[in-house]
N, C-alpha and C positions, 0 to 999 in steps of 0.2 A: 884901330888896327885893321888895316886892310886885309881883305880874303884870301887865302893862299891860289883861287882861280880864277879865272875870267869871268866875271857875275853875266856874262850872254852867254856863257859856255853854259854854265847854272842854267840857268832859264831854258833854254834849248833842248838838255837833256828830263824832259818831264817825263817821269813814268806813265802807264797805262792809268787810268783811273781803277778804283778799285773795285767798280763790280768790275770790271772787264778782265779783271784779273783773277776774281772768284769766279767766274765764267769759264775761262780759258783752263782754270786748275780744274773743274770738273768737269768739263771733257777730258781729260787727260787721266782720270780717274778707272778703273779697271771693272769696278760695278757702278751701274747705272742709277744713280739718285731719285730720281722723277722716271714715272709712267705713265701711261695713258690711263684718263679713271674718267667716265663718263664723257660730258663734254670737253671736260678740262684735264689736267695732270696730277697727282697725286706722288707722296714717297713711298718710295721701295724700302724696301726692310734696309738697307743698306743706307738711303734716304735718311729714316730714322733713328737708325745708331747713328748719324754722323749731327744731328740734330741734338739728340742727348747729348752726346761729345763738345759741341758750340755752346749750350743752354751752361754746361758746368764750365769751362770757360768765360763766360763771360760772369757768371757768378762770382769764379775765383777774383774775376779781374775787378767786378765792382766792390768785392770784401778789402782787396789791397787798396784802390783807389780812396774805399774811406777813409781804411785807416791811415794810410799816409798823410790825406787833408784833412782828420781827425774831424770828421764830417760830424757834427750833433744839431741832425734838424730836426726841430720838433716842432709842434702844432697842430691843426688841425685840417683833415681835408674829408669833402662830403664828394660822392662819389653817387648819380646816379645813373640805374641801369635799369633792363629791362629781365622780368622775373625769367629767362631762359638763362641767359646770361650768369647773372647771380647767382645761380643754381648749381650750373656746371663748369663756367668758365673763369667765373671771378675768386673762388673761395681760395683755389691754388696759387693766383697772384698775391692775392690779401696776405696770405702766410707768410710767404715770400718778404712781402713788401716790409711787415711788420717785426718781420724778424731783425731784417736792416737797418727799420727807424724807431726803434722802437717808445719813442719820445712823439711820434705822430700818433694823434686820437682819430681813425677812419669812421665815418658814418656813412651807410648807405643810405639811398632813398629811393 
């Protein structure tokens, strides 16, 4: 069955690529996301609600995506880090990760 368009019409109309378009949407944004923080930039409280807001987002969206490809991986994976890390930064992914697969056995080292 042929296309109901011209397949170079198709082609010719490419959207922006999508950071350019997550760009574009956050200037357009009424509070300022990023700030100046030392050498580099940092989020604004506004930044960070909008960071919670993606992180449950993409949560919802990996809980559907399992269930719909009724995802059951399990096995094992070893994970090493260094003790700052493991400390502070790893423990909240682990929860996370485990709570999703919960047929994966995690070992750090």
């Amino acid at each position: 069955m042929a296309a109901p368009w011209p397949r170079r019409r198709l082609l010719s109309a490419a959207p922006h690529p999508p950071s350019r378009r997550r760009c574009s949407g956050w200037r357009r944004s009424s509070e300022p996301l990023l700030a100046p923080q030392g050498r580099g930039r940092g989020l604004t409280p506004a930044g960070e609600d909008l960071v919670g807001h993606a992180r449950r987002i993409l949560a919802v969206h990996t809980e559907a995506w399992l269930a719909l490809k009724g995802a059951r991986v399990g096995g094992r994976i070893a994970i090493g880090t260094t003790q700052d890390f493991a400390d502070h930064g790893l423990p909240e992914l682990l929860r996370a990760f485990a709570a999703s697969h919960p047929r994966v056995r995690i070992e750090l080292r």
